[in-house]
C-alpha positions, 0 to 999 in steps of 0.5 A, a space after each residue: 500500500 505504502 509503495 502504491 502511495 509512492 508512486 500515485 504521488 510521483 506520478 502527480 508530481 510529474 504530470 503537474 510538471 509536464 502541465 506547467 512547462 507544456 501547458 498540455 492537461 493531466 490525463 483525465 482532466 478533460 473528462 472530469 465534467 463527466 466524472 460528476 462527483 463520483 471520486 469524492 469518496 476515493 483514497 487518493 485524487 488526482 489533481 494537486 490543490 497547491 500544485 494544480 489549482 492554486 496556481 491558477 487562481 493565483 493567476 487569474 484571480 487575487 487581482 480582485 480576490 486577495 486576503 486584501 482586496 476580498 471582492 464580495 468577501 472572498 479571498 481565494 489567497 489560501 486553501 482555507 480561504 477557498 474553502 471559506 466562501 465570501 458574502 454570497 456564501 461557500 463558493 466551493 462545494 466539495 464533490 459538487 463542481 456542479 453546484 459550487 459557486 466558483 464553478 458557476 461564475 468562471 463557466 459564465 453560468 452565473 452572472 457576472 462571469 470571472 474574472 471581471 473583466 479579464 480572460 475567461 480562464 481556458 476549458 483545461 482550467 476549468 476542468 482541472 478545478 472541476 475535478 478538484 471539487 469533484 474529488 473533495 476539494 481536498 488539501 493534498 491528494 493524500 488528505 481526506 476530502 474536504 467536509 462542506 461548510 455550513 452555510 446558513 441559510 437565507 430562506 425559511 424551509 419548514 422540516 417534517 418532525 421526525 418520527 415519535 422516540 419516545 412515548 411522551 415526547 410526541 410534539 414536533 419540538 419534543 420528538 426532534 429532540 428526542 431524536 437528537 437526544 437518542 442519536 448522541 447516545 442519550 435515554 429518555 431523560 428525568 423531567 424536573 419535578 412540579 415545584 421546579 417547574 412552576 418555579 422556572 415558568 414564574 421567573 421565565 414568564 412573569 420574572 417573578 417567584 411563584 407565591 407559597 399559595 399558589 405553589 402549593 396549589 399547583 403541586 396538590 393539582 393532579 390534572 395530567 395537562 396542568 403544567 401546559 394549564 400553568 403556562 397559558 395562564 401565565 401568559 394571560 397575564 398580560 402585565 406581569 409578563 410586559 414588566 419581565 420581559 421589558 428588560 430583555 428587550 431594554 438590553 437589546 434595544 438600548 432602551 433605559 431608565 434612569 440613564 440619559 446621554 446629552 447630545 448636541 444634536 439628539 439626546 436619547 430618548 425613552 421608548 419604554 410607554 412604546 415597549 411595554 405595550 407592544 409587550 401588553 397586547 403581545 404585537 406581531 414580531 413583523 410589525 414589532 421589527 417594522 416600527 422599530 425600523 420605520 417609525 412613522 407616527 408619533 407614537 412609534 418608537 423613534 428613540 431607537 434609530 436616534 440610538 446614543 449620540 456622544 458628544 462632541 466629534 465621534 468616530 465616523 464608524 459611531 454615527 446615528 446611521 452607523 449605530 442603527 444600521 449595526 443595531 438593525 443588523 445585530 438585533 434582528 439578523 444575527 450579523 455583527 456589523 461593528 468590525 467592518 463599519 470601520 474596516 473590511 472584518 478580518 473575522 467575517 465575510 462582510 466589508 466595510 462597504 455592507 456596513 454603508 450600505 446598510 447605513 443609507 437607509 438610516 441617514 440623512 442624506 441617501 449618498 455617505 461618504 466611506 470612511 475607512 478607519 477614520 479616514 475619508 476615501 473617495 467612494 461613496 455607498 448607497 442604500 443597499 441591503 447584506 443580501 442582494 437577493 431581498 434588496 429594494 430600490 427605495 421609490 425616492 430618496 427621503 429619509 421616509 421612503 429609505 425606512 420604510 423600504 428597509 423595514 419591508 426587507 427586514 420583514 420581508 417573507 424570504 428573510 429567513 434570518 428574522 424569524 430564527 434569529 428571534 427563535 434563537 434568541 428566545 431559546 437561549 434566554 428559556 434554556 440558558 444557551 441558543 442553538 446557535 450558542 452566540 445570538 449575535 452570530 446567525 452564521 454560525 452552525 446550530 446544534 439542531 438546524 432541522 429543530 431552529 427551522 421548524 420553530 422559525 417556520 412555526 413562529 412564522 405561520 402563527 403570525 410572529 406570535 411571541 407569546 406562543 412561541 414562549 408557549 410552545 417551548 416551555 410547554 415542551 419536555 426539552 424545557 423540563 429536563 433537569 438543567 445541567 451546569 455549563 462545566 466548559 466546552 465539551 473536547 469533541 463540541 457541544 451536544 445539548 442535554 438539557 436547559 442550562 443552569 441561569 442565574 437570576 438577572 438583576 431584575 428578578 433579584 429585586 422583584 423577589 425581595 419586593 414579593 417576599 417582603 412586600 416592599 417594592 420600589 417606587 416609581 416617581 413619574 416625570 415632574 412636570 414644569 413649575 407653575 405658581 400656584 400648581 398643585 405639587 407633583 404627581 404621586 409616585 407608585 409601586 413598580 417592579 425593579 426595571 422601571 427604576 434607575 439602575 442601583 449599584 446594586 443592579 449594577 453589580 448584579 449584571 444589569 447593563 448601563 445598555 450603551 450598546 446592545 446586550 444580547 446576554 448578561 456575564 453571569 460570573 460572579 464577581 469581586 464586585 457582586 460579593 462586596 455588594 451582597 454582603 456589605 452593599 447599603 442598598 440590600 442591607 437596607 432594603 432588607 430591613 425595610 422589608 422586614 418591618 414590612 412583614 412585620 407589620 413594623 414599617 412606619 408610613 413615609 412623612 409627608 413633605 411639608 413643601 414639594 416642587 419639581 426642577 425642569 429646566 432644558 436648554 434650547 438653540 442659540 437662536 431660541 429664547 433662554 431656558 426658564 426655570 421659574 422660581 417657586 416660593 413657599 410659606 409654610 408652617 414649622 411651629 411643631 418641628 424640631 428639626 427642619 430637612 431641606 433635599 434637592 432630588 435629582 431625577 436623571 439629569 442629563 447636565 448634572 453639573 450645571 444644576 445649581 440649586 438655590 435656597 434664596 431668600 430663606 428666613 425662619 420667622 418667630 412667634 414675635 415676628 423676628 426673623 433669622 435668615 437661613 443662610 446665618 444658621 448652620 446646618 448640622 452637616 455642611 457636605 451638602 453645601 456647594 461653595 463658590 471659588 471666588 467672591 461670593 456675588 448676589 444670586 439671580 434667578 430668572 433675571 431676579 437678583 436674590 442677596 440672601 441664598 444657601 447654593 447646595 449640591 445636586 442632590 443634596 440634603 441639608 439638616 438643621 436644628 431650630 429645637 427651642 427657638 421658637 420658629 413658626 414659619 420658613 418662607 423663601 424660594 427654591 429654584 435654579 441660577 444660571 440656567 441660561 448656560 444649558 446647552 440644547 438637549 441638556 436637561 435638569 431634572 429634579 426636585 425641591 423637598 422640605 420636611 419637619 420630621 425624618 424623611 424616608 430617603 426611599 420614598 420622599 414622595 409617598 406612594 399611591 397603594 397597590 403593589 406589583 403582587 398582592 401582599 401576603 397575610 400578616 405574619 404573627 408567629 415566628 414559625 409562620 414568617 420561617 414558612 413563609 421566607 422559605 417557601 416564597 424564596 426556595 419553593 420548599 419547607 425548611 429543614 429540620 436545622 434550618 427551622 431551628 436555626 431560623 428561629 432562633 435567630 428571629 427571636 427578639 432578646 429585648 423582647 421576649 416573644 416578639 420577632 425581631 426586625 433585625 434578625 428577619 432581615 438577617 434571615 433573608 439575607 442568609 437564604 438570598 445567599 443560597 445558590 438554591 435562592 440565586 440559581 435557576 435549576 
């Protein structure tokens, strides 16, 4: 065998030789059209890829298809590059000369014939590279033949479900599953028991843990539909539902609260009232996308193509039409743009000019100008979409037309990458991993691609119903498989065994200490303008965690600033998150809150005794000053010990040049003496903002104040008036020198007076009602361990752990009384669990 090799490869050697110096062919070559692909499977080839073929394509090709150059994102530089393909796919399909792409273009079969522009290549070439794909497109003729490359598909096929493998696997998603699972070696796998299933579909639904009651009713019901029963009526809770996933689509849409960006030319702008009721009534994901795309009316959601625009001079690759051409493409279709916006990828097929392309639907002016790595050149792009099969000539130039054309593609019925890109993406956010594990990277290859189409093609034919795509998996057994711990990629890949082990997002995190406690956040709606003699700001409410700006907290448990597409959340745990967990402020005192809440122990919020919102925006140069109209106030301090004095910010996106005043400011006697505010000192001066320099008269408005106290923004100011006898504080709030905001800077805030204490978490008390209704009272100490428990970690205590539950809620001060500060303790002790912050 070894002296058959020997001489197989001299005997190529040899006659590629006599080819180079003699030009005449190879024996055989002229008939490999005939041969068709049937030495693919042989031991050895004929044709030499280095020898043979490379030499060609060397002559005739890299002029336009080099590792530099890559025409249409092709390069044909190296055998690996062959083999790889270009924008229009692989351009080499081994034994299948007759359907591989280069083949097609260098016969003239396919349009335009190559090379452009240049001598077609002779019938002998053509033949020798015919035979070289027939036979495998193989490396050398000793290596094995060449395996085809993945190419994802464009169009949208649906497959058969196979054949039922296992008697209760027996829908279209189970049984190709099953089918996989039994190809990889795998048994009919244990399914999770009830309790862990309501409590994945609460938090995978609703975001929310399952409450005890319902839990137990859930585990007691012996219907044998009950938990695809537990499914629809979760989802027929339209709120619940919009309110957890808002926060999956905020990460992908780079929507936020509490997170501005100024711009001078367009600053963010929320799109979460838009968001959350295409969530409620459960949109079409066609018209979903379409809106985004090519918001028409007033109420689409245009902030998304305004994106976040830096100040200052950006890089050319970080424009509005670059961010939303990038977004469009990440988002919907699963291609990552950001490399080649600034150059050619040097890790993808798509070029610096798809990235333009795409951008000219987006931009003011239809032309833009190419910019190579910052760098003008002389080329220009026009409205032209990644894939020239579903492109559209826009019916004229407007910015309108060039919307609504690319949103009409991207929505297009051949595009095929919509649909499974949103497949892909909901998969990965139920079970931890996406059949194609980056979601960003719809070209990659899946694990199950027969199952990704079925689903897009279901998702497709039901109407882009999300909620019934949310419906059809985790009604599936595939979602009730015990997860497995992500330990690593497998040596020989991944094969899927079931739902991965999730953390919980900073946003369930939250809403499970409001649930547990009764204590959730408050939403505090927009302030509007100060007008004498208005009524003072609307009250706030109960909302759940993503509805509120970001806490360090939030920030440490993976919640994105969302400056940038998230399409996941680094779930490994860090230096960060352990400081916050066990020393962070905010968790130890909304902990403590919320024990006294359950305790019944939580005194109500102090009303403030004077509140008036700052909003303050800068306008255009050409357009008149800013207006912040100062506010007085009288009010009656004749009972108070103490006075507090609090400027709230509330997103300010110019918060440096909030400069909050107290002017004016005078404590007025029972005998009618005054003493001015600025000649008391408050007990902590920190809030205090201090002027370099000579301090002048204070104007606001145009009006000059002599007498003010500058604070920070936010500030809080304590002062002590116990024993002197003050009835009445008058003055004015407002803000100086609000002409220097610049246009699209806002400052946003409030103006607070209080005679006792304030509650920092709810200076402006809330309206009553709660996300989820709160529990019973609790009076025994053997209730709230039940309740703690069973609302956290879906099961009873353990023996040890009830006894030591207990004893570290009982009160030594007072004996037979729960103590606050020992629930609180408890809480954060089952929080810490893996049990509490894991989902198995």
């Amino acid at each position: 065998m070894k002296m058959l090799v020997i001489l197989a490869m001299a005997a190529c050697l040899w006659v590629g030789a006599l080819w180079a110096v003699t030009g005449a062919e190879p024996q055989g070559i002229a008939n490999a059209s005939a041969a068709g692909g049937q030495a693919a499977g042989s031991a050895l080839a004929t044709i030499d890829y280095q020898q043979h073929v490379h030499t060609i394509l060397a002559a005739k090709c890299l002029s336009c298809h080099s590792a530099e150059r890559r025409s249409g994102g092709l390069s044909l530089a190296a055998y690996a590059d062959a083999l790889e393909g270009g924008r229009s796919g692989a351009a080499v399909r081994p034994g299948d000369s007759a359907g591989s792409l280069l083949v097609k273009r260098i016969t003239g079969e396919v349009a335009p014939p190559m090379p452009l522009g240049r001598p077609a290549l002779s019938a002998g070439e053509i033949a020798a590279i015919r035979l070289w794909i027939d036979e495998g497109a193989r490396e050398t003729i000793t290596s094995a033949a060449a395996k085809p490359k993945w190419e994802a598909p464009l169009a949208l096929e649906r497959p058969a479900a196979p054949d039922v493998v296992w008697r209760d696997w027996t829908t279209p998603v189970d049984r190709f599953v099953a089918m996989y699972l039994s190809e990889h070696g795998g048994s009919e796998p244990e399914l999770i028991g009830d309790a862990a299933f309501a409590r994945r579909a609460y938090l995978d639904i609703w975001g929310l843990l399952p409450p005890p009651d319902d839990l137990h009713a859930f585990v007691a019901d012996r219907t044998p539909d009950k938990r695809p029963a537990l499914v629809q009526r979760l989802l027929a809770d339209d709120d619940r539902y919009a309110e957890h996933w808002i926060s999956f689509w905020n990460d992908l849409l780079r929507n936020d609260e509490g997170v501005n960006y100024y711009s001078e030319t367009s600053s963010r702008k929320s799109i979460s009232p838009w968001l959350l009721s295409a969530l409620t009534t459960n949109a079409p994901y066609n018209r979903f996308v379409e809106q985004l795309l090519n918001p028409a009316t007033p109420d689409d959601p245009d902030g998304f193509l305004i994106g976040v625009n830096w100040r200052g001079v950006v890089n050319a690759s970080q424009t509005p039409a670059m961010q939303a051409a990038q977004n469009s493409a990440q988002i919907f279709i699963g291609i990552n743009l950001k490399c080649n916006s600034c150059h050619d990828s040097f890790i993808s097929k798509w070029k610096l000019k798809d990235a333009y392309g795409l951008a000219s639907f987006f931009g003011e002016d239809e032309r833009l100008r190419l910019y190579r790595c910052d760098v003008a050149q002389d080329d220009y792009a026009t409205p032209a979409f990644l894939f020239p099969q579903l492109n559209r000539v826009p019916s004229s130039a407007s910015l309108p037309d060039r919307r609504r054309t690319v949103a009409a593609i991207f929505t297009d019925s051949r595009n095929g990458r919509m649909p499974r890109t949103m497949v892909n993406r909901m998969w990965h956010r139920l079970l931890g991993r996406g059949m194609v594990e980056n979601p960003d990277d719809m070209d990659a290859v899946p694990w199950s691609p027969a199952l990704l189409d079925w689903l897009a093609s279901d998702f497709v034919d039901r109407g882009y119903d999300l909620k019934r795509l949310m419906a059809t998996i985790v009604s599936s057994k595939s979602y009730q498989m015990r997860a497995v711990p992500r330990m690593g990629e497998q040596p020989r890949g991944y094969v899927f065994r079931g739902p991965e082990v999730r953390r919980l997002t900073a946003e369930q995190f939250g809403d499970a200490i409001g649930a547990i406690t009764g204590d959730w956040n408050v939403y505090q709606p927009p302030a509007p303008s100060p007008q004498r003699g208005a009524a003072g700001p609307p009250p706030g409410r109960y909302t759940r965690e993503w509805q509120t700006p970001a806490s360090s907290l939030a920030r440490a448990l993976g919640r994105p600033i969302r400056d940038q597409v998230f399409s996941t959340r680094n779930t490994v745990a860090t230096t960060l998150q352990a400081l916050e967990l066990v020393n962070g402020e905010r968790l130890s005192n909304w902990l403590l809150r919320g024990a006294r809440n359950m305790l019944g122990e939580l005194p109500p919020a102090p009303t403030a005794l004077f509140v008036t919102p700052i909003n303050s925006r800068g306008g255009r140069a050409d357009q008149a000053a800013p207006r912040n109209d100062p506010v007085a106030f009288d009010i009656d301090v004749a009972g108070a010990k103490r006075l507090w004095l609090i400027v709230q910010d509330a997103n300010s996106t110019a918060i440096d040049k909030a400069q909050a005043v107290w002017a004016r400011g005078e404590l007025v006697g029972a005998n009618g003496a005054v003493t001015t505010l600025k000649d008391l000192a408050p007990l902590d001066e920190s809030g205090l903002r201090v002027a370099s320099g000579p301090v002048v008269p204070v104007v606001i408005d145009g009006e000059t104040f002599p007498s003010a106290v500058r604070v920070k923004t936010p500030s809080r100011l304590v002062y002590e008036i116990s024993g002197r006898g003050f009835t009445r504080l008058r003055g004015v709030a407002g803000l100086e020198n609000v002409s220097n905001l610049a246009q699209g800077e806002t400052i946003l805030g409030r103006f607070l007076i209080f005679g006792t204490e304030p509650d920092m978490d709810r200076l402006v008390p809330p309206t009553p009602g709660t996300p989820m209704p709160p529990g019973p009272r609790l009076s025994t100490a053997t209730q709230v361990v039940d309740r703690v428990y069973w609302y956290a970690l879906g099961r009873a205590p353990s023996a040890d752990e009830r006894a030591i539950a207990l004893d570290a809620l009982a009160d030594s001060n007072r004996p037979g009384r729960i103590s606050a500060e020992g629930l609180a303790d408890l809480l954060w002790a089952v929080m810490m669990k893996p049990e509490f912050q894991l989902i198995y």
